[in-house]
Each structure stands twice: as C-alpha cells, then as structure tokens.
C-alpha positions in Angstrom: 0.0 0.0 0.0 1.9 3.3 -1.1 1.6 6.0 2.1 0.4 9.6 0.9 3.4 11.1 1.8 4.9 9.1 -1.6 6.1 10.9 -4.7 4.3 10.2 -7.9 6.0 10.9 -11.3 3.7 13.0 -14.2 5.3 12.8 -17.6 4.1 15.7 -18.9 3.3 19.4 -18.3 0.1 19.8 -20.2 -3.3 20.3 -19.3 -3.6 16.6 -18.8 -0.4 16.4 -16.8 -1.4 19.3 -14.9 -4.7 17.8 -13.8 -3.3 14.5 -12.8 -0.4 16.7 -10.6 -3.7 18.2 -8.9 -5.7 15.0 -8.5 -3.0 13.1 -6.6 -2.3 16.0 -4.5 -5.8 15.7 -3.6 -5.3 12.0 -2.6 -1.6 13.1 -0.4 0.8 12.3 -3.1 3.5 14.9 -3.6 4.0 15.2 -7.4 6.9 15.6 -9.5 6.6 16.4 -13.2 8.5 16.0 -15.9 7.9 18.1 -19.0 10.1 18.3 -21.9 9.8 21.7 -23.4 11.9 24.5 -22.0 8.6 26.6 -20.0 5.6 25.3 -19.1 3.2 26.4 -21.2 0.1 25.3 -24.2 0.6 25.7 -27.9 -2.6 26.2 -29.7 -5.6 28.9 -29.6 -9.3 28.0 -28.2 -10.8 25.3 -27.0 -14.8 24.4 -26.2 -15.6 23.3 -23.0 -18.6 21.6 -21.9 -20.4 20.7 -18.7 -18.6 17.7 -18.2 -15.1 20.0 -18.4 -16.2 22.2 -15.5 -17.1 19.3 -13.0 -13.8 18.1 -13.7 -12.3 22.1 -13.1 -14.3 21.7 -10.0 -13.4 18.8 -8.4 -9.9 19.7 -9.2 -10.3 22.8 -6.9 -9.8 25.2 -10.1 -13.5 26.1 -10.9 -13.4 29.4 -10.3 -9.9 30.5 -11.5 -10.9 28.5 -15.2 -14.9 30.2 -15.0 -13.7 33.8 -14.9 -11.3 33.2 -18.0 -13.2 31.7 -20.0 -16.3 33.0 -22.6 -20.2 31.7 -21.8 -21.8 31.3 -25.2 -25.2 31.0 -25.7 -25.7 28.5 -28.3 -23.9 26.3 -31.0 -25.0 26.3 -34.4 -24.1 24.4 -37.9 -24.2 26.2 -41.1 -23.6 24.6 -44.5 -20.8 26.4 -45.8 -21.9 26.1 -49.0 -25.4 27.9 -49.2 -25.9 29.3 -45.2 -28.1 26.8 -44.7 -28.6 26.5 -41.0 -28.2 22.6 -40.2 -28.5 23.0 -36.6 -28.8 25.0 -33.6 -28.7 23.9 -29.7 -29.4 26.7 -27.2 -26.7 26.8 -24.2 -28.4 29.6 -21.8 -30.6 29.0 -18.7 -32.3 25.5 -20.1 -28.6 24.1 -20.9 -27.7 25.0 -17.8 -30.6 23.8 -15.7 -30.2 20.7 -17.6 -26.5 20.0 -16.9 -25.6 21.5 -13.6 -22.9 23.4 -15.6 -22.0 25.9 -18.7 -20.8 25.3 -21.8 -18.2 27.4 -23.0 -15.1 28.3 -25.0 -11.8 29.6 -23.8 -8.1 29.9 -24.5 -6.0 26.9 -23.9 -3.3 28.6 -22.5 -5.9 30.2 -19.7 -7.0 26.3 -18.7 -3.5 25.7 -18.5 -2.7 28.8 -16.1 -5.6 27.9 -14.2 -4.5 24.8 -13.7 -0.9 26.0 -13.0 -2.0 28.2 -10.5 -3.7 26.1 -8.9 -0.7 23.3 -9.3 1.7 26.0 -7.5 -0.5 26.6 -4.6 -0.5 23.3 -3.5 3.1 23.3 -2.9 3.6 19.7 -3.1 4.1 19.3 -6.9 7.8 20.2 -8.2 8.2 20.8 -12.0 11.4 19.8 -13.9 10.8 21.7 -17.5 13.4 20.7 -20.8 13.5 16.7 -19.0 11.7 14.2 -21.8 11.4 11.0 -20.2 13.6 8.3 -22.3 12.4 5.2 -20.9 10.5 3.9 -17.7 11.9 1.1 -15.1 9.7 -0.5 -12.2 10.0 -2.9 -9.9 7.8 -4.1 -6.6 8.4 -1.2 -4.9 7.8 1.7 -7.4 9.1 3.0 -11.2 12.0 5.0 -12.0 11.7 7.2 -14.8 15.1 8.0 -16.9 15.8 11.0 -18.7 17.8 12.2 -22.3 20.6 12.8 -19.9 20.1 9.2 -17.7 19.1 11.4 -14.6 16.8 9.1 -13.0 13.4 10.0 -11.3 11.6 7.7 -8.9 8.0 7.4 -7.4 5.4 4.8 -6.5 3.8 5.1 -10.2 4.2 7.3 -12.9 1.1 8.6 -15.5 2.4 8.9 -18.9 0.3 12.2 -19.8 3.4 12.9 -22.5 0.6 14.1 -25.2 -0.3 12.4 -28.8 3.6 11.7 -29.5 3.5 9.8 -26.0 7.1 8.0 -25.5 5.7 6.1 -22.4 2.7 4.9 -24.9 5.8 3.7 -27.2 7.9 2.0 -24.7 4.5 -0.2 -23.2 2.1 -0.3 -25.9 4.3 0.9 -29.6 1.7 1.2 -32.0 1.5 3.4 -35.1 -0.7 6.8 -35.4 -3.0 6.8 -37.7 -2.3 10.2 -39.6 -6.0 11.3 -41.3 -5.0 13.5 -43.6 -7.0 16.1 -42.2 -5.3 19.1 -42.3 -6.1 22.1 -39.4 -4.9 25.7 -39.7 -5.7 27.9 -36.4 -5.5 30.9 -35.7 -6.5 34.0 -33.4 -7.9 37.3 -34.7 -8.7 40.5 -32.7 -12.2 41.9 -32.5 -11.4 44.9 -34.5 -11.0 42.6 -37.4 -13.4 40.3 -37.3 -16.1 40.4 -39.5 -19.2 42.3 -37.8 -21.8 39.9 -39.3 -20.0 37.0 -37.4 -19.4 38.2 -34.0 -21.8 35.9 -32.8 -21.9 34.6 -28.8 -21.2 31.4 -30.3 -19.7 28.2 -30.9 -19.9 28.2 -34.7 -19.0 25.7 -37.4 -19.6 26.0 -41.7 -19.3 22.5 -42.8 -18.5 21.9 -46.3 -17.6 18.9 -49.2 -14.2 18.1 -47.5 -14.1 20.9 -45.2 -15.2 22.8 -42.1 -14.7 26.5 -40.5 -15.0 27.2 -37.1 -15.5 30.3 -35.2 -15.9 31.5 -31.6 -15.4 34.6 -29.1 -12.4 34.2 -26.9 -10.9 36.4 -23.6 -13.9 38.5 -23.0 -14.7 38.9 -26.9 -12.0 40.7 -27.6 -10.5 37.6 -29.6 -11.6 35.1 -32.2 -10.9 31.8 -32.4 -10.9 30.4 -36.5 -9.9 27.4 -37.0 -10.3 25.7 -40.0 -10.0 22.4 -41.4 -9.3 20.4 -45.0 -8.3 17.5 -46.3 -4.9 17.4 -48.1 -4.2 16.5 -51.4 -1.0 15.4 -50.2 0.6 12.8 -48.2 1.0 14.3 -44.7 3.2 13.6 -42.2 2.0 14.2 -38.4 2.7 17.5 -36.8 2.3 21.0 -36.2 3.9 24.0 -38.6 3.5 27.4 -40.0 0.7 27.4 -42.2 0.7 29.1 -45.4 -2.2 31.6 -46.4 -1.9 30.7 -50.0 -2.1 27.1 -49.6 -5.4 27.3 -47.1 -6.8 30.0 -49.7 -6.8 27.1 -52.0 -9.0 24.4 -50.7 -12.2 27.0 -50.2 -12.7 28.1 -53.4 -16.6 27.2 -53.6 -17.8 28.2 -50.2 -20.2 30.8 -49.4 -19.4 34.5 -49.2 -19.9 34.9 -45.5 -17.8 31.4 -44.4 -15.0 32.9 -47.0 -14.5 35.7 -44.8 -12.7 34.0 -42.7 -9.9 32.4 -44.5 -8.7 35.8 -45.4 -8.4 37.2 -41.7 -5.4 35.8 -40.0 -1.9 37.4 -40.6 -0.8 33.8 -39.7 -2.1 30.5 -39.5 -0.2 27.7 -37.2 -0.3 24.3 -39.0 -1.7 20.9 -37.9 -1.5 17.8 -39.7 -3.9 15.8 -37.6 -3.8 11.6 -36.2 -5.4 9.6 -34.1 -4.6 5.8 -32.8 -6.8 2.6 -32.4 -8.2 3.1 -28.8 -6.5 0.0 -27.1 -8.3 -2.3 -24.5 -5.0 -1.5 -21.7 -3.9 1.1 -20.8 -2.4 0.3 -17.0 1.0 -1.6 -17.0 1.9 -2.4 -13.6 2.9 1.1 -12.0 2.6 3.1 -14.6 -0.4 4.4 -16.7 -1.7 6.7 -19.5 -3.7 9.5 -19.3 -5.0 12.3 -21.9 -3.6 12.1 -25.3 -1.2 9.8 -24.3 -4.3 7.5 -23.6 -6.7 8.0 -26.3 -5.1 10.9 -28.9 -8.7 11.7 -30.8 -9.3 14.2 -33.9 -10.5 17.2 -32.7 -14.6 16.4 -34.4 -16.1 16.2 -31.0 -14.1 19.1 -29.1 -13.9 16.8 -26.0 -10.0 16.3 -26.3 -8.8 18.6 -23.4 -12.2 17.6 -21.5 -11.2 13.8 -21.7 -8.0 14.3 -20.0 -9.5 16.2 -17.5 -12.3 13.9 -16.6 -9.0 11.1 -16.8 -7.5 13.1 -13.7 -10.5 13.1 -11.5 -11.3 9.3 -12.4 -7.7 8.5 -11.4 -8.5 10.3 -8.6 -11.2 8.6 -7.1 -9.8 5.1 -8.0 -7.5 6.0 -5.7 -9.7 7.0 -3.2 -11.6 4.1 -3.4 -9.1 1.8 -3.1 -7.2 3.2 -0.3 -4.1 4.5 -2.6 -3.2 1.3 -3.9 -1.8 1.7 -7.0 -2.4 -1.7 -8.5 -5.9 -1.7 -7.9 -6.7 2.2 -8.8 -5.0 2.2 -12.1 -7.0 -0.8 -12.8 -10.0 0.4 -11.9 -9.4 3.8 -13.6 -8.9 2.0 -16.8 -11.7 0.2 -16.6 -14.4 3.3 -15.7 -11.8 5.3 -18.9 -11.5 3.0 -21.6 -15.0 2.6 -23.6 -16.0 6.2 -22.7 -12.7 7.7 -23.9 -13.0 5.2 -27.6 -16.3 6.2 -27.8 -15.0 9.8 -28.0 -12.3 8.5 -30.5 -14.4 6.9 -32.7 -17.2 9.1 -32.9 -14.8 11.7 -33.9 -14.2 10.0 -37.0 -17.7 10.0 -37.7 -18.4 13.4 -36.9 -15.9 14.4 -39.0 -17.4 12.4 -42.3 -20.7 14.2 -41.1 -19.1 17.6 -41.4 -17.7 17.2 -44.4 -20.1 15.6 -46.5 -20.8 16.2 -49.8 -23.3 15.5 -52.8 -26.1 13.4 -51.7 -24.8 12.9 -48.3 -24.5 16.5 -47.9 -28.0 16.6 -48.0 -28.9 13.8 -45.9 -26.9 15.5 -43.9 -28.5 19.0 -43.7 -31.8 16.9 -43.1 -30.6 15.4 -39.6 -31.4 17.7 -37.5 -34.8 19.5 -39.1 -36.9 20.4 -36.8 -35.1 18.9 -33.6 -36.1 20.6 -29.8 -33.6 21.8 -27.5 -34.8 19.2 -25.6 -34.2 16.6 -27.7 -30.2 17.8 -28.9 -29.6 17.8 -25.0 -31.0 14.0 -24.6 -29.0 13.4 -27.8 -25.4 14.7 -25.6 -26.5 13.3 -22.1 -23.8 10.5 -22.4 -21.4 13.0 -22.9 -22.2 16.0 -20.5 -24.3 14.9 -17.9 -20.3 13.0 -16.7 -19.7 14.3 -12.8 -17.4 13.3 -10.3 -20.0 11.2 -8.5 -20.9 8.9 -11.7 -17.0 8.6 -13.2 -16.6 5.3 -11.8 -19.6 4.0 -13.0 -18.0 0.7 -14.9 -17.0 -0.3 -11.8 
C-alpha cells in the first residue's frame, strides 16, 4: 500500500499532466513532473468546453480561477458552408444550464492551463522539472524509475504517462502506429477589430462543407476570435504541427459561401496541424505506470472533447485511488476500466463526426436533413452521455 506522503511521477506538463499533478495531490501524493519543453506552457488557440469540463475544473479545486477566463456562449450552431443553410442550432443559456448543472463554453488553452498552473503552485507539493523528456520507464515491486535524455533518474510509487499524442511512455508499453488522417487544421486567433461584424456571434460556430469545415468562436472577454479551420490534403501528410501558409489554405475554399469565406482571409498567420489519431486500445495500465489524456486516447478534434477527456481522466484517477485506499495496482486498474469505452467512444465518434461535417453530394444533403426540426430538448437527450459526466458517476464501470 503506497503512504500519501509518496512521490508520484507526471510525464508531462500539459493540461492533462497538470490535472493529474492536482488529482493526486488531492489524494496526499507529492507530485513531480516532468515536461520536456523549456517553459511550461500550451501551444494552440481555443478550445470548447462543456459541462462535463467544468465538473472536472471543480473537483480539481480550479472552478473558479478556469470560469472567470473563459467565454459563456449562448448556443452552438451548424451552417452549411456552402449555401448558409442553417443545419442546426442547440441553445446553451438558462435550459442548458438547468439541464447539466454546468456551462458550456469556450476559452483559450493557455488560460486552462494557467488555471491549472495556479492552482498546481499553490499546492506546494508538486515540483516541476521543465526541458527533461522521459527516455524510458523502469519498475519494480516497490515503485518505477523514470530515466531521462541525460540518464538522470526519477523515482515514485507510479508514474502517469500524460506525455501528449507523441506519448514515449505509450511507445515504450504499448508501440503502436498513429493513424495520420490526412486532415489538415490551420488555427488561428484574430482581434475583434478585425473580425467580420456579421460574425461576431456569442457562439460556438461551425460552416461545414464537401471536405471541409470552418469554425469560429469569441475568446478572452470577446476581444479575440478563435478560426480554425480544417481540410483535407491532397498530399501525403506527415503528423505535426507547422507554419501554415495563407496561399495554400486559400486554395481548398474556393466554392464556399461569401460569408464562411471571410474567414480564410483574416489571420496574418495560420499555425499548422497535420492531424492523427490511434486505435483506442483495451489496456492502458502496465503495472505502476499508466496513460492518461492524449497519451491515452489521442482523438481528432470532431467532438471538441480532447482537453475535457483528459481532465475527466485526472479526477477518475483520482477517485480510484480513493476508493481503493491509494493502492496503485488496484486504482489504475479500476481507472482504466471506468476510462477505456468512454474515452474510444469519444475516439471513434470523432471519426464520424468528421465524415458528417464534411459531407458532400447526396450525403450532404442527408446531412443537412438530420437535425430539421429537432427541440432543445431533444439535442440535450441526444449529448447526455457526454455531458451529464460528474465526479459522482465517473466510476460507474466499476
């Protein structure tokens, strides 16, 4: 039985890392993490966030610091991108709320990783050791000893491989390929002043188009825009992240309406993602040591869920632990367990929400018929799987 007072090792300084570092301190554990990049800090531009995310932010003790950063829209809405046709539209105000006990809303990623950060600091129990990747992973009876690209050695009672979608603990335990989907997503973030007026809408916001999408949303108070947009490449992509070109995104939305168009020509620069996902595996718990976030599940980003998945992954670590006393063995066993169909279910319908977006010809209209006429009521029966998650029902495979 490991005593609170043990050190556990966090590969990985992300939001998923982050979130784990506050969960175990939560259970006694002092925390060290290990993150490879020089600072601690998130790459990227906005992320959605729904119920689900903030009874995870909660349970973490970081509600409120992640609430006031981040942007309360009130609804989300499909257009087809390539006539304005309005596919859908699911109100997120007073009835969303009432429904799921919390908001949904959208938000910089690097303000959920402050929050988080902050929150990390104040514990004073979690040490961080920034520009240290982990190289490989040793346990034995009494623990696991993580070694570094300079064989320093780190040792705790477990470790949680939350190294992201490029996961080296994932390599060394489990070693199987990415699958890269050829999907290609530009991001970007615009001020307010340039935004187009007719699109400043309190909104999560997505054009969906023949082998394409757009999405728009208010970040930091409003005074930022999120556009993100997403094709797929004629090319053979390799995954990762770049400097996008504005001439090369210009060139895949040459038939979509007027109004979507606006948005390709905003940003002075686009960052670059060449998208992947993996098979979601049936193990994920080795012994010790265990993955967590991207590491676990890496997902395309169709259902906007991927940040929320690692999150809900802390505070079900968490509570295995509780549960079972702190014994490692049986937690992480029981945290796979509550993790693993939830989290592929995520995976997989990505995939097909991302065939859904970018239908085209006859599908395309089949398509913009889904949803005709659908209540409020019946879109939020339709997501109750997904955001009606809390703290009190994560371990509910046990």
């Amino acid at each position: 039985m490991a005593s609170p007072d043990s050190q556990v090792i966090v590969a990985g300084g992300g939001i998923g890392g982050l979130a784990a570092a506050l969960a175990l301190v939560r259970r006694g554990f002092t925390v060290k993490v290990l993150e490879q990049a020089p600072q601690l800090g998130e790459i990227g531009a906005g992320i959605q966030l729904g119920p689900n995310a903030f009874s995870a932010f909660d349970a973490l003790g970081v509600g409120e610091r992640t609430r006031s950063r981040a942007v309360y829209t009130d609804y989300m809405v499909m257009h087809d991108a390539l006539d304005e046709y309005q596919v859908g539209k699911i109100p997120t105000g007073e009835a969303f709320l009432k429904r799921f006990g919390n908001p949904y809303a959208v938000i910089h990623r690097q303000d959920v990783h402050d929050s988080l950060l902050e929150g990390a600091q104040a514990t004073g129990k979690i040490s961080f050791c920034t520009s240290t990747r982990v190289s490989r992973v040793e346990q034995d009876e009494q623990g696991v000893t993580a070694i570094d690209q300079t064989g320093q050695a780190h040792r705790g009672v477990a470790l949680i491989g939350a190294d992201g979608v490029k996961s080296v603990v994932r390599e060394q335990f489990v070693g199987d390929p990415a699958r890269v989907t050829g999907h290609v997503v530009y991001r970007a973030v615009v001020d307010k002043k340039d935004f187009p007026q007719d699109l400043q809408w309190n909104a999560a916001s997505i054009w969906v188009g023949p082998h394409c999408h757009l999405v728009h949303y208010p970040l930091r108070g409003g005074e930022q825009y999120n556009v993100v947009v997403t094709f797929h490449s004629r090319g053979q992509e390799q995954w990762g992240v770049t400097d996008g070109s504005r001439e090369e995104v210009q060139s895949y939305f040459q038939d979509i309406c007027p109004k979507a168009r606006q948005l390709i020509d905003l940003p002075k620069s686009w960052r670059r993602w060449a998208t992947a996902d993996r098979e979601p595996i049936a193990r994920w718990t080795f012994g010790r040591v265990t993955l967590l976030g991207d590491a676990a599940h890496p997902t395309t980003q169709y259902m906007a869920q991927g940040a929320c998945m690692a999150l809900e992954d802390a505070v079900t670590l968490g509570e295995a632990l509780r549960v079972h006393g702190n014994d490692f063995h049986k937690a992480l066993d029981l945290y796979q367990h509550s993790r693993i169909a939830r989290t592929a279910r995520i995976v997989l319908s990505g995939r097909e929400m991302g065939r859904i977006y970018h239908a085209k010809g006859v599908e395309r209209l089949v398509r913009n018929d889904l949803w005709r006429g659908r209540t409020p009521e019946r879109f939020y029966d339709a997501v109750e799987w997904l955001y009606g998650w809390k703290v009190d029902n994560c371990l509910a495979a046990h």
